[in-house]
C-alpha positions as CSV (number, residue, x, y, z in Angstrom):
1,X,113.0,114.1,63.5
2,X,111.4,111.3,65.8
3,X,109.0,109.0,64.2
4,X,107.2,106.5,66.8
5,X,105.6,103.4,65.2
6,X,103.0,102.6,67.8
7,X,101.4,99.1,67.8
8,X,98.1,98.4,69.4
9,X,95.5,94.9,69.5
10,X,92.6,97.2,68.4
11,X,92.6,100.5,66.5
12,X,93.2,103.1,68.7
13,X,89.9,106.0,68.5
14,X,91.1,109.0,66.8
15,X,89.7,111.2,69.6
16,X,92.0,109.7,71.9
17,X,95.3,109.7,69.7
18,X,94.4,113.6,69.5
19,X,93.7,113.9,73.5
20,X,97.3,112.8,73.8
21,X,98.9,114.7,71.5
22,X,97.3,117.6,72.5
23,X,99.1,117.3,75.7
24,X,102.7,118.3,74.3
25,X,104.2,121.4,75.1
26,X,105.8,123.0,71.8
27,X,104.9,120.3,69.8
28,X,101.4,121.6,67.1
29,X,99.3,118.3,67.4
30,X,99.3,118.2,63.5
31,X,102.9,118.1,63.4
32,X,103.3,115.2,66.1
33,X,100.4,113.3,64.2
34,X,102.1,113.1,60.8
35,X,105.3,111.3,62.6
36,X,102.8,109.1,64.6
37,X,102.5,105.8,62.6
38,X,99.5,103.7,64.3
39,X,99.1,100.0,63.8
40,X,96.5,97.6,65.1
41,X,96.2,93.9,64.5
42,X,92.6,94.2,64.7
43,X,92.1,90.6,67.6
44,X,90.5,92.3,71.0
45,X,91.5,88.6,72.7
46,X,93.6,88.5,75.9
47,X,96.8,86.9,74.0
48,X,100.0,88.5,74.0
49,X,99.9,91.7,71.3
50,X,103.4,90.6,70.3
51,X,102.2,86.5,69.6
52,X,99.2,88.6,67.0
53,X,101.8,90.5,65.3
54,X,104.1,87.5,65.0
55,X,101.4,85.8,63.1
56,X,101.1,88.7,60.6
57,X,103.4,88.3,58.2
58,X,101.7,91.3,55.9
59,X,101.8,93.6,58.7
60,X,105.0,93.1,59.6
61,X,106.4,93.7,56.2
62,X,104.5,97.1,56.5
63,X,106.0,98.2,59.8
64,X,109.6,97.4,58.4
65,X,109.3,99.8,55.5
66,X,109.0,102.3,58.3
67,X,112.3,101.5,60.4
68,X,115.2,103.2,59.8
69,X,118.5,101.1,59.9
70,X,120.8,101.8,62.9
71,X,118.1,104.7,64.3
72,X,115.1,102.1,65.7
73,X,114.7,100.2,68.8
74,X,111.6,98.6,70.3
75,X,110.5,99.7,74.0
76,X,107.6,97.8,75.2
77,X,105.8,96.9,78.5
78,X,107.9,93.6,79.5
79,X,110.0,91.5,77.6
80,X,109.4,88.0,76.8
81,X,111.0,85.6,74.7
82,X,108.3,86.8,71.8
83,X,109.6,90.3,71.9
84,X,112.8,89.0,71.5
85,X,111.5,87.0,68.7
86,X,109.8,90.0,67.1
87,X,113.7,92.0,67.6
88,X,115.0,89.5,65.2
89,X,112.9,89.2,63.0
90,X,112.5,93.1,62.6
91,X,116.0,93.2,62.8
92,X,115.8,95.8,65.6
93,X,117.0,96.2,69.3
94,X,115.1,95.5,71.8
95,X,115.1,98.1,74.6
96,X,114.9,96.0,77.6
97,X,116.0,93.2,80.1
98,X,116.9,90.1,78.8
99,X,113.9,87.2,79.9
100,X,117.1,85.0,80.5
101,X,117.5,87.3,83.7
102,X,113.8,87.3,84.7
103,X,114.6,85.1,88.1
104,X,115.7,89.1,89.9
105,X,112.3,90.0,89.0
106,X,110.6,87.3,90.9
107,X,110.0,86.9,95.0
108,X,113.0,84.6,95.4
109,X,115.2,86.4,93.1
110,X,114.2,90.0,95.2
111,X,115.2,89.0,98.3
112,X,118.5,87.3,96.9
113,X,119.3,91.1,95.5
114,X,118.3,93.0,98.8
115,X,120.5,90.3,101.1
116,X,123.5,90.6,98.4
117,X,123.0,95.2,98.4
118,X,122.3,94.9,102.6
119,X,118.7,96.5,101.1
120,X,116.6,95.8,104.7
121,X,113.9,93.3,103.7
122,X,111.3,91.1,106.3
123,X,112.5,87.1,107.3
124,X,111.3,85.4,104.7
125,X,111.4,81.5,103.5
126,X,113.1,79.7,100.4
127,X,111.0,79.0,97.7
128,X,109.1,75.7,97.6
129,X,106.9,73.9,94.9
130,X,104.1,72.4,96.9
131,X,101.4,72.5,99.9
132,X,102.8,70.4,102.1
133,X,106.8,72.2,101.7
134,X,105.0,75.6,102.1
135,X,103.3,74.1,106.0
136,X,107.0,73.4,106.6
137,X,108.8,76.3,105.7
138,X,105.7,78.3,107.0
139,X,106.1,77.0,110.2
140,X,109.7,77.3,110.2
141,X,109.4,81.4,109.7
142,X,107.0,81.1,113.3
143,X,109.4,79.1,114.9
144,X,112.3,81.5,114.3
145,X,109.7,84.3,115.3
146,X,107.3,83.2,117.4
147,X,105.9,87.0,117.5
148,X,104.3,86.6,114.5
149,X,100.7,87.1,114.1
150,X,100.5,86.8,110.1
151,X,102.3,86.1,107.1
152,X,102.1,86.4,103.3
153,X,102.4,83.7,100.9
154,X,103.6,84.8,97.5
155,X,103.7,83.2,94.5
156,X,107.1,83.1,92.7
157,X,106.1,85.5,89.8
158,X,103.3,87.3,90.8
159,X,102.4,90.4,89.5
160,X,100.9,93.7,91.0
161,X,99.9,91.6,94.2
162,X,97.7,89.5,92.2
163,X,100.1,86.3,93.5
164,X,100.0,87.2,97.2
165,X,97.7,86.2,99.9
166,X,97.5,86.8,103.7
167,X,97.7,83.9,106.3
168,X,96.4,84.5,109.1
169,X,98.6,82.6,112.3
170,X,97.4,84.3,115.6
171,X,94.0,82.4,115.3
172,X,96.1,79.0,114.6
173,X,97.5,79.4,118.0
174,X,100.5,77.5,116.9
175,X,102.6,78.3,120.5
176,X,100.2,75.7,122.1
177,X,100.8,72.6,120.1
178,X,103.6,70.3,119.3
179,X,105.5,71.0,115.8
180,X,103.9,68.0,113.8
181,X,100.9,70.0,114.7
182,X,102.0,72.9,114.1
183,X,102.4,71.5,110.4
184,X,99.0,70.3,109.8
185,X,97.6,73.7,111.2
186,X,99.2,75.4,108.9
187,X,98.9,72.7,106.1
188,X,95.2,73.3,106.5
189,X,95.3,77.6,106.6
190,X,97.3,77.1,103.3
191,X,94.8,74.9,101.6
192,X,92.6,77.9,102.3
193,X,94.1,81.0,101.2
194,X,92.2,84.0,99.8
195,X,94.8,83.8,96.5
196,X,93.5,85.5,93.6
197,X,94.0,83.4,90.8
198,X,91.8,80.3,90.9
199,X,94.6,78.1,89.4
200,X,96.7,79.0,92.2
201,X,97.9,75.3,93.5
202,X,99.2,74.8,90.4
203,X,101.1,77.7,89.8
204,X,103.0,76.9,92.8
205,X,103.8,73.8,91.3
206,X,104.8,75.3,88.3
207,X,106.6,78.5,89.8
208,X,107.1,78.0,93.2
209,X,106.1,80.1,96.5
210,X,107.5,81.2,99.5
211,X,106.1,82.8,102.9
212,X,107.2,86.4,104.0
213,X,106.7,88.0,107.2
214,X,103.5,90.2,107.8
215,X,104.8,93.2,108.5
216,X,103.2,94.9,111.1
217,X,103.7,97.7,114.2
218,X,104.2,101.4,113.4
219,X,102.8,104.5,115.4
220,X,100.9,104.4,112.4
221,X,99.0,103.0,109.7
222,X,101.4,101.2,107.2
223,X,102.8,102.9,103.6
224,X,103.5,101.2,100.8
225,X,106.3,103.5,98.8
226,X,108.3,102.4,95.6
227,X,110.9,103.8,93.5
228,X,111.7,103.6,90.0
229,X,114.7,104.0,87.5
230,X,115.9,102.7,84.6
231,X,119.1,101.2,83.7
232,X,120.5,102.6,80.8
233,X,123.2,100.8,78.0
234,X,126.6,101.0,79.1
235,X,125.2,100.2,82.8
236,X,124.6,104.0,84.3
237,X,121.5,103.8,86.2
238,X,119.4,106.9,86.5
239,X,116.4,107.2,89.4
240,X,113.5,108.3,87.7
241,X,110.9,108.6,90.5
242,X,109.1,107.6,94.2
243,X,105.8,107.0,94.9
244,X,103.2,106.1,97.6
245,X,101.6,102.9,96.1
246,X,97.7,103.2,96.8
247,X,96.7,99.4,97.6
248,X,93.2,97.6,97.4
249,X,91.4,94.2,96.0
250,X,90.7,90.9,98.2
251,X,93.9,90.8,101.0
252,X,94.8,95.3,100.1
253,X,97.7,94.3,98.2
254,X,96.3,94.5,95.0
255,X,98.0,97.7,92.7
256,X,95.0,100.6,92.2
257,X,97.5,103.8,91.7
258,X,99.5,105.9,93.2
259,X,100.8,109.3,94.4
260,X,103.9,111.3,93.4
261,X,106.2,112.0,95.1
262,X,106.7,109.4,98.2
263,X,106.9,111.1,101.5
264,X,109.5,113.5,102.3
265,X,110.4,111.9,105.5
266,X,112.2,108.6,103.8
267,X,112.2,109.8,100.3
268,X,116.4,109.7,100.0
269,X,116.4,106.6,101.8
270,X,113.9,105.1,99.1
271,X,116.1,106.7,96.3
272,X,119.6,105.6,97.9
273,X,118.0,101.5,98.2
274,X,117.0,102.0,94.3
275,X,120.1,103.3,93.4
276,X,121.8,100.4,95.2
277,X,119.1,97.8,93.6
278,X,119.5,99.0,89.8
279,X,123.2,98.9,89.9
280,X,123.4,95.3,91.4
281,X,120.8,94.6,88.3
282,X,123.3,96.4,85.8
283,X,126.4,94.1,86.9
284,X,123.8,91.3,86.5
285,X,122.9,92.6,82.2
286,X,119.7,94.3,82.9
287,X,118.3,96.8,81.0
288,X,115.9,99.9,80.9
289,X,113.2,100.1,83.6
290,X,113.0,98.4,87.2
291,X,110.9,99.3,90.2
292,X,111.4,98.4,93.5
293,X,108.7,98.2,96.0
294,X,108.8,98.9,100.0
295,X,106.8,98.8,103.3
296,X,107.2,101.6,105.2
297,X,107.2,101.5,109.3
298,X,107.1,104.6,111.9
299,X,108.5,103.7,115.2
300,X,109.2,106.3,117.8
301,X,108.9,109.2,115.0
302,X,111.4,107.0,113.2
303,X,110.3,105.3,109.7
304,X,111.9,102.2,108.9
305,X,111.9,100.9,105.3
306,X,111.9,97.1,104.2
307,X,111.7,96.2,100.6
308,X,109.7,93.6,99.3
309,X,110.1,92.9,95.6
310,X,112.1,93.9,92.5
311,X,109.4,94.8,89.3
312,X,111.4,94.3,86.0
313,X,109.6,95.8,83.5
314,X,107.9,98.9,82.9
315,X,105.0,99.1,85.7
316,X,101.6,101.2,87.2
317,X,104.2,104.1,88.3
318,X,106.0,104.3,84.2
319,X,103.1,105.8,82.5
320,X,102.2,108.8,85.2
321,X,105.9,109.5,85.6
322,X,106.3,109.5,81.2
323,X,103.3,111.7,80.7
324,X,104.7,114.1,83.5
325,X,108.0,114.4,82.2
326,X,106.6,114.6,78.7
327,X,103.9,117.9,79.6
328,X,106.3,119.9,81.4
329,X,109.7,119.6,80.4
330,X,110.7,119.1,83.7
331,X,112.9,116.8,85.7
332,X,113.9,115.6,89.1
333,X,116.0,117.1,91.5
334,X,118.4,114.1,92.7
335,X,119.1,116.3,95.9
336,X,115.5,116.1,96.8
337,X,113.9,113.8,94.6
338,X,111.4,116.3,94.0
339,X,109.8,117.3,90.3
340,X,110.7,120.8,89.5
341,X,108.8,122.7,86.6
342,X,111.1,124.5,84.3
343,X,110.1,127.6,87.1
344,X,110.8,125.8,89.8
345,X,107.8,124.8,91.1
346,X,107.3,121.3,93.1
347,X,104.6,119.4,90.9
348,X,102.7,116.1,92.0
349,X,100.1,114.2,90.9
350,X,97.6,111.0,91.6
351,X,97.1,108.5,88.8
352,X,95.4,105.2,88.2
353,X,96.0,102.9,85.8
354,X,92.6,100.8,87.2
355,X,89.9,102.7,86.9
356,X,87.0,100.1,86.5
357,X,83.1,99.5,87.3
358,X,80.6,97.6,85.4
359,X,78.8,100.4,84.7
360,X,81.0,102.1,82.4
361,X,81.2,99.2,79.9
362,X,80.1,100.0,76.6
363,X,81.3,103.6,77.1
364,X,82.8,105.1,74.4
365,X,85.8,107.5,74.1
């Protein structure tokens, strides 16, 4: 009796539609199909797909005469204030956390969340709004420890390590100098990072940014593991999955894909901190899903775990873990936080949402 209204920027190929579909256990394709309603607003440009449909009256009107009163929501990607635009105006509920409550989803507001659930997390600064308050708080972190050989500076709301970007203080040699020079070292690194986005100075003026720790050390080379769960209405949070985050682009902190499930060895732990996470986001209104990511240490045959931000929205790791639920029928064990087949069997998988080379443009489906 499920009927999915599925709205898209460009017309989605059939071929594709039918790839999907074909992946449903129990379901004929032809079946599925007839309850699929697809919708397109026909503009390929990089705008928000909600802002198009908002200024299609016509289309609208059309998706409305599908909803049924009392039995629709809207699930969607992340939620901004146009989706919440696009509830009222449809009249339907909107499946996700309130924008008003974006500030847990951000660097600052992550690290506020950890400290208040005792969530282990590196030294870190407050969040500043310009070059010359980063080189202070910067140096600051060094002074309290003096170990350091690198940090990160992260952009308030950056996304999928887009916003991050490494600086380097071993070659600064910051020990040897006085701490007015130690600012305009750093003051100099800073005007120099290797951020990703071009307009970067000014988003830190707009957003903020703060320095992290670099975390370094390990018998080993570093992980990057995650965890995800949603929060459902009424507050009962539900752990949906772990993964091992596989990292790349300009600094290696860029989001490429990842592997299911994370490693056995802190897998529980992971689970136990998301647990701890999503329920301190539930007292707080949130809603549906959340991710929270982690670096993970091995010292002495010992890991240690330290989280580093709070995603809230639907991320790289929702997709893989929807389609794996969706072709199996299967669920995950809380006890081990393994995926069990209806048999039994352990499954896993590799995805990538990032799959990209200039040579494959103009590829069709």
């Amino acid at each position: 009796g499920v009927r999915i209204i599925y709205v898209t920027s460009k017309l989605l190929p059939e071929l594709v539609v039918d790839a999907v579909l074909e992946l449903l256990p129990g379901v004929p394709a032809s079946h599925a199909r007839r309850r699929l309603h697809l919708f397109d607003t026909d503009d390929a440009s990089s705008r928000p797909l909600t802002e198009k449909l908002l200024e299609r009256p016509a289309l609208l009107a059309r998706i409305r005469e599908l909803l049924r009163p009392g039995r629709s929501f809207i699930a969607c990607y992340v939620v901004t204030e146009l989706e919440k635009r696009l509830s009222e105006l449809l009249q339907v509920p909107l499946l996700g956390t309130d924008p008003a409550l974006g500030y847990w989803g951000s660097k600052a507001g992550s690290r506020e969340l950890f400290a208040r659930c005792g969530v282990p997390h590196p030294p870190g600064s407050p969040l500043v709004h310009n070059l010359d308050d980063l080189a202070e708080v910067a140096a600051d972190l060094w002074e309290a420890h003096p170990e350091l050989r690198r940090a990160v500076v992260k952009l308030n709301e950056g996304i999928s390590g887009e916003g991050n970007a490494p600086l380097e203080l071993a070659p600064l040699e910051l020990a040897g100098c006085s701490a007015a020079e130690r600012r305009r070292r750093l003051r100099n690194a800073i005007e120099h990072l290797p951020m990703p986005p071009p307009q970067w100075r000014e988003l830190v003026a707009k957003q903020g940014a703060l320095v992290e720790a670099w975390l370094d050390g390990g018998d080993d080379a570093l992980s990057s593991p995650s965890v995800q769960g949603t929060i459902h209405p009424g507050g009962t949070v539900e752990i949906l999955s772990t993964h091992e985050q596989i990292l790349g682009g300009l600094s290696g902190q860029t989001y490429l894909g990842c592997r299911f499930p994370a490693e056995d060895a802190y897998r529980l732990e992971l689970m136990r901190h998301g647990r701890a996470v999503g329920e301190a986001l539930a007292a707080e209104g949130a809603l549906e899903r959340y991710a929270v990511d982690f670096i993970a240490r091995r010292f002495n045959g010992q890991w240690d775990l330290q989280a580093i931000e709070v995603n809230l929205r639907q991320g790289g790791t929702t997709h893989p873990t929807m389609a794996l639920r969706a072709i199996t029928s299967g669920q995950l064990d809380p006890d081990s936080g393994r995926f069990l087949a209806p048999t039994g069997q352990a499954l896993h998988y590799v995805a990538s949402d990032n799959v990209s080379h200039p040579a494959l443009r103009g590829l069709l489906p």
